[in-house]
C-alpha positions as CSV (number, residue, x, y, z in Angstrom):
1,X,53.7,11.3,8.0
2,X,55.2,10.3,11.4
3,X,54.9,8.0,14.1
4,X,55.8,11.4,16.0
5,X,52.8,13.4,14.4
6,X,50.5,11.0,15.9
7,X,51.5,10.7,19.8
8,X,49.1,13.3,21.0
9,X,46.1,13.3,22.6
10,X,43.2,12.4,20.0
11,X,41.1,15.3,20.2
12,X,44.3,17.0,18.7
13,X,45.4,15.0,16.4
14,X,42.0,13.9,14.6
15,X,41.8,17.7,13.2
16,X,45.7,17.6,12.0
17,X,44.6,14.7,10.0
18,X,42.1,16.8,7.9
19,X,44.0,17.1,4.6
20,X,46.0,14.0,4.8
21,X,46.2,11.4,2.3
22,X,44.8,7.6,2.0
23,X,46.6,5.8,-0.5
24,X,45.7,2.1,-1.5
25,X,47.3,-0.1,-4.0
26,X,45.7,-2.9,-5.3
27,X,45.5,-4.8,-8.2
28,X,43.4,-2.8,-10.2
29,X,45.3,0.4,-9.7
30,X,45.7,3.3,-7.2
31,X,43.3,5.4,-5.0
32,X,44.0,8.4,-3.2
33,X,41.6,10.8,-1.2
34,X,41.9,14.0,1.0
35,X,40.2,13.6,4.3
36,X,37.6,16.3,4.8
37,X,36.0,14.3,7.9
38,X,37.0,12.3,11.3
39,X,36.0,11.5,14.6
40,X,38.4,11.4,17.5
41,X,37.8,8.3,20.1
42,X,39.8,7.9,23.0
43,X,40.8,5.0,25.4
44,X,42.1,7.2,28.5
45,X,38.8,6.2,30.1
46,X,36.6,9.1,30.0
47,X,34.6,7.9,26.5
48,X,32.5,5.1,27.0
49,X,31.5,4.9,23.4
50,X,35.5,4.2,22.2
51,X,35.9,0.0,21.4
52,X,38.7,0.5,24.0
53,X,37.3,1.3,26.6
54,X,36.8,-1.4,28.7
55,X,40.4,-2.7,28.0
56,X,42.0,-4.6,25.1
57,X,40.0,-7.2,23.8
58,X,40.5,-9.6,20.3
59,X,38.5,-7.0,18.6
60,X,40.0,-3.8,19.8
61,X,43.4,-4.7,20.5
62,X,45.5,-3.1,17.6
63,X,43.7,0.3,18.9
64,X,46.3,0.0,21.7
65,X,49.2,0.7,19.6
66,X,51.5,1.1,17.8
67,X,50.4,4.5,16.2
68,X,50.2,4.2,12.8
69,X,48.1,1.0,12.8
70,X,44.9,0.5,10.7
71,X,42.1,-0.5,12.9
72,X,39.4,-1.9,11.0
73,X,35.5,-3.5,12.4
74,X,32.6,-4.7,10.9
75,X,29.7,-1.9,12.2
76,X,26.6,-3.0,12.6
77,X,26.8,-6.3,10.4
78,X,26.7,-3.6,7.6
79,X,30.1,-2.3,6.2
80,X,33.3,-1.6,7.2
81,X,35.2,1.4,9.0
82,X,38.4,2.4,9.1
83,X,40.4,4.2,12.0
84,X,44.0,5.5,12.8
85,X,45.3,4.5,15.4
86,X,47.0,7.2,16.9
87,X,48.8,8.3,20.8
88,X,51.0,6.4,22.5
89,X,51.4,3.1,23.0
90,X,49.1,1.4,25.2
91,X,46.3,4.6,25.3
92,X,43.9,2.6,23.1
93,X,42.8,6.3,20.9
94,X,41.8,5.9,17.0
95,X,41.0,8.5,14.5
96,X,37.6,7.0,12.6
97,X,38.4,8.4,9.2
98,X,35.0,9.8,8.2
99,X,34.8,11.4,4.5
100,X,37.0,12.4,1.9
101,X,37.6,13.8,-1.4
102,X,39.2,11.6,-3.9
103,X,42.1,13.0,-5.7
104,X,43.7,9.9,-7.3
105,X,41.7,7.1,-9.2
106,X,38.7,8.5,-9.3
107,X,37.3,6.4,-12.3
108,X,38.2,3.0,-10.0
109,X,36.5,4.5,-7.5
110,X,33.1,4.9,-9.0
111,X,33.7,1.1,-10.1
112,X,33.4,0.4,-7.0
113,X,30.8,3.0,-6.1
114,X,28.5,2.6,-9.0
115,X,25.6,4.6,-7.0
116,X,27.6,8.0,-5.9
117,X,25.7,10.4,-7.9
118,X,28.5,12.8,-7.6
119,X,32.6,12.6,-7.6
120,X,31.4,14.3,-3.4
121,X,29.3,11.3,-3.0
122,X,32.7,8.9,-3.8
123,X,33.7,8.8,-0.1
124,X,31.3,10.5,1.6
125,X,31.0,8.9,5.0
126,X,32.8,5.9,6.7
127,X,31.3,3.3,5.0
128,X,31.4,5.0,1.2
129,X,34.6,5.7,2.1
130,X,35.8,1.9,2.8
131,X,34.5,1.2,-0.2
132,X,35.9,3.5,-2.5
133,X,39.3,2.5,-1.3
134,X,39.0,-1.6,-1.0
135,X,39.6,-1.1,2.1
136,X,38.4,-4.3,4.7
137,X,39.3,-6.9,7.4
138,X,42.5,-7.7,5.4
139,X,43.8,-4.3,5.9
140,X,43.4,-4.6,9.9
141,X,46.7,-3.9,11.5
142,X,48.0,-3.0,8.4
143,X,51.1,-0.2,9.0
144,X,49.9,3.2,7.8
145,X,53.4,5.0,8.0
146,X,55.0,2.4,6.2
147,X,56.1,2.9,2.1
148,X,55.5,-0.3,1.3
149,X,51.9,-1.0,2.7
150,X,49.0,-1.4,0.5
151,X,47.5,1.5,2.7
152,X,49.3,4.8,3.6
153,X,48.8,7.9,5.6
154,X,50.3,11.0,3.9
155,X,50.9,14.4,5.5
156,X,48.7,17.2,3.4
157,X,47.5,20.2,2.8
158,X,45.5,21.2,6.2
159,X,42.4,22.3,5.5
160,X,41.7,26.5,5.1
161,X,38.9,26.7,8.5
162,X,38.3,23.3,10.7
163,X,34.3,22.8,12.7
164,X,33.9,20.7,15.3
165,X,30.6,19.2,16.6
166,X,29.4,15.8,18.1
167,X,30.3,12.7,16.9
168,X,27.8,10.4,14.5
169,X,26.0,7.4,14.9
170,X,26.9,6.6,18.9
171,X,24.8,6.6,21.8
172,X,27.5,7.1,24.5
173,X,29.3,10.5,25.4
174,X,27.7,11.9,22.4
175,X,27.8,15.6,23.7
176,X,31.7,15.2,23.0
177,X,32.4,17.6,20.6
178,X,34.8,15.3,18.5
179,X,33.6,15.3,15.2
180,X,36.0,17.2,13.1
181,X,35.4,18.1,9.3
182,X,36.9,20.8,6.6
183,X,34.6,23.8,7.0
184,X,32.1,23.4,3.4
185,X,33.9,20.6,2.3
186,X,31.2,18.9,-0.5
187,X,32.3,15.4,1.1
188,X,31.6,15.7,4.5
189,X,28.7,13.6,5.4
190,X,25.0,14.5,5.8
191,X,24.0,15.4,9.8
192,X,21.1,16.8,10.9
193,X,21.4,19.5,13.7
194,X,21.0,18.2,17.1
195,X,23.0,15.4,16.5
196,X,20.5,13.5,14.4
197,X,22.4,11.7,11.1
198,X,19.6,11.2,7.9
199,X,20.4,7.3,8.1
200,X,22.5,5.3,10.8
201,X,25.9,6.0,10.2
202,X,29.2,4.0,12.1
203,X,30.6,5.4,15.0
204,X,32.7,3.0,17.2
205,X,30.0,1.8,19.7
206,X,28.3,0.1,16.5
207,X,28.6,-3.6,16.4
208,X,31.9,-5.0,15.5
C-alpha cells in the first residue's frame, strides 16, 4: 500500500480498501484480517457527522493528515475504533474500518475475543474488530504504510461484488450512502433495514 492509493476522495477510496490487510505485531504474536466492512467520513465540509468537521481539534487532528495515519477514539465511553486516514493533506477524511475476516492468528484472536461464537464473529464490527487486533489509544497516529509499525495497511485481494448503504451508529447525514462492505461477506456487521443497527454500534459522531 501507498501514500498515493490513498489521496482520493473518501467515498472512493473506503471501497478500494475492502480486501486489504491489518497487520499488528505484538508481543504475543501476529494478527492479520481482510476487511469486509468500512465507512467513508469526510472533512470537506458537507458531513456533519465526520470528528472533522468543525476544524482540527486535540481529538481529531491526526484526521487532517498525513494519509496513512491511524486515527483512533474512545466511542461512547465504550470501546475503541479505528480509522485510516486517507486524502490529502489537510482534508480531515478517515476510512472507519468496520469488520473483517481474520486470516492470520486466529487462535490469539479468540484470546482476546473469548465470546465470538464463530471465527465471523472475530472482528465483526468496529469495536470486535479493535479488539481482536490490540488495537487502542497507543496506536493513535501510528504510520499505517510504514514496515516497521506495529500496525500496517496491506494492499489485497478486492473483494468479488462491493454494496453500499448508510452509514451505522450516527445521527448526522445518515442518508449518505457510505457504508461500504464485501457483498455476503459472514463478517460484516448486523444492520437492520432502514438504517436501524440491532445494538448501538460506533460511527464517528459517537463520543470520543
Amino acid at each position: 500500500m501507498r501514500e498515493e492509493d490513498l489521496l482520493g476522495p473518501v467515498d472512493v477510496v473506503a471501497p478500494a480498501l475492502l480486501g486489504c490487510w491489518v497487520v499488528t505485531d505484538r508481543p504475543e504474536g501476529r494478527v492479520a484480517l481482510r476487511l469486509t466492512e468500512v465507512e467513508a467520513y469526510s472533512g470537506e465540509g458537507m458531513d456533519p457527522a465526520a470528528h472533522s468537521h468543525g476544524g482540527p481539534t486535540p481529538r481529531s487532528e491526526i484526521m487532517f493528515g498525513p494519509p496513512g495515519r491511524l486515527y483512533v477514539y474512545f466511542s461512547y465511553g465504550v470501546h475503541w475504533c479505528a480509522n485510516v486516514v486517507v486524502g490529502p493533506e489537510g482534508r480531515g477524511s478517515a476510512v472507519l474500518l468496520r469488520a473483517g475476516e481474520v486470516v492470520v492468528g486466529e487462535e490469539i484472536a479468540r484470546n482476546r475475543r473469548p465470546a465470538a461464537r464463530a471465527a465471523r464473529d472475530l472482528a465483526r464490527g468496529p469495536a470486535r474488530l479493535t479488539q481482536a487486533l490490540a488495537i487502542g489509544p497507543d496506536d493513535r497516529g501510528g504510520h499505517l504504510l510504514d514496515q516497521g509499525s506495529p500496525v500496517r495497511l496491506h494492499r489485497g485481494e478486492p473483494p468479488a461484488a462491493v454494496s453500499a448503504g448508510p452509514r451505522v451508529g450516527i445521527t448526522r447525514a445518515a442518508e449518505l450512502p457510505w457504508r461500504f462492505w464485501a457483498t455476503d461477506a459472514p463478517s460484516v456487521s448486523v444492520f437492520r433495514a432502514g438504517g436501524k443497527p440491532r445494538r448501538r454500534p460506533a460511527g464517528q459522531d459517537g463520543s470520543p
